[in-house]
N, C-alpha and C positions, 0 to 999 in steps of 0.2 A: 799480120797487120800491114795494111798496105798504107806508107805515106805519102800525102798531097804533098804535090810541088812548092817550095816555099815564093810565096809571094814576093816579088820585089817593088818597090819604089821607085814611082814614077819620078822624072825632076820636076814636077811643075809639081809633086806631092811633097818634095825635099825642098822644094824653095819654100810654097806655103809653111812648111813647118817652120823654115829659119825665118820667114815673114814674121809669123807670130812670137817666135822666142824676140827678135827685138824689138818689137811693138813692145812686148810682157815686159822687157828691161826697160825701156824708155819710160814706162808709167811708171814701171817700181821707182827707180832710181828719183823721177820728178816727186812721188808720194812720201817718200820717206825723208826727202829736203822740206816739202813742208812741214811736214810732222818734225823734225827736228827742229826747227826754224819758227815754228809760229806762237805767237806771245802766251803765254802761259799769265793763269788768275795768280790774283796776289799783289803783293807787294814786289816792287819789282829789286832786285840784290844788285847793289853798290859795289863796286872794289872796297871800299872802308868797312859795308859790313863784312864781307867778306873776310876780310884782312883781322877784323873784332873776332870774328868765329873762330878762326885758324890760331889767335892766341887763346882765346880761351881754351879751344882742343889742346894746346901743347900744357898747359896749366893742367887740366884734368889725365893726362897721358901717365904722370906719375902716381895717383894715387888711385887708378882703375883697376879693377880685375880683369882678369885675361876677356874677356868677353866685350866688358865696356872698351878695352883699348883694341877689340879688334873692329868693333863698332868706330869709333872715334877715329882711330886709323884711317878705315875706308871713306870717312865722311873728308877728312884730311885729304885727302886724292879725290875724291872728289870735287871741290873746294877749290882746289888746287888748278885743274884741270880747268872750271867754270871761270876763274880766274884768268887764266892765261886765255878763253875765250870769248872772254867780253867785248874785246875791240875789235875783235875781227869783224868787217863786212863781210854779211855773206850777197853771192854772187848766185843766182840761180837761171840768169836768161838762158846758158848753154843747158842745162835740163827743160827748160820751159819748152827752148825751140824744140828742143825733140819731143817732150810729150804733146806739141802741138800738132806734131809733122805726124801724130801716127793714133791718135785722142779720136777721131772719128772714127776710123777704121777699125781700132781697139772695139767703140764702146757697139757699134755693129754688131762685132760678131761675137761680142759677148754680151751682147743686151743690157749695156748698163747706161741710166737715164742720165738727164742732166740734174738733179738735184740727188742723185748718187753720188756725183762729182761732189756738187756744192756741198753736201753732209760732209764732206772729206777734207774741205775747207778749198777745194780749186776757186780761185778767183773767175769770177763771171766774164770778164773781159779776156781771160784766158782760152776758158773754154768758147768764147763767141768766136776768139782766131781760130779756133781748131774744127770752128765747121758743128759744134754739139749746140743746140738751143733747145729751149723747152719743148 
């Protein structure tokens, strides 16, 4: 069995690649900020309720079975956690600039529209700087 020469890589094939890997991170990183970040249905939780929850967990902690207290528990860290990030401003221009600096090129050569975008909750004035319109 006779084997073919192994192909190599061009650089202008190893740069496109690295092109694309951080076009791929600049959208993830921007997509996953909003989705973390954008208001959720409901009522919206207070530090006081909060703070009402996390007594009431500690009250039921003692007379739970293994199950309910490991439920209880995790809601407790949870709780706990959403607490401590309530105040925080979040910041997202440094992700924006970069999904914007790379948002066309991206959605090009991956064929994705502008109301792709907008399903995903991208802001329109976002995507109008990044060069994508209907």
């Amino acid at each position: 069995m006779v084997q073919s020469p192994k192909a190599t890589m061009t650089n202008a094939h190893k740069e496109a690649l690295a092109q694309g890997r951080e076009e791929s991170r600049a959208v993830r990183e921007y997509l996953e900020a909003l989705d973390q970040h954008r208001p959720r249905r409901g009522r919206k939780r207070t530090p006081e309720s909060i703070n009402k929850r996390l007594a009431a967990i500690e009250q039921s902690l003692d007379t739970a079975n293994p199950m309910q207290r490991l439920s209880l528990t995790q809601e407790r860290m949870d709780l706990t956690a959403e607490l401590g990030s309530l105040g925080a401003a979040v910041d997202l221009s440094e992700l924006e600039k970069g999904f914007v600096s790379v948002a066309k090129s991206y959605s090009g050569r991956k064929g994705i529209s502008h109301a792709a975008w907008r399903e995903l909750h991208v802001p329109a004035d976002v995507l109008k700087r990044a060069g994508i319109v209907r």
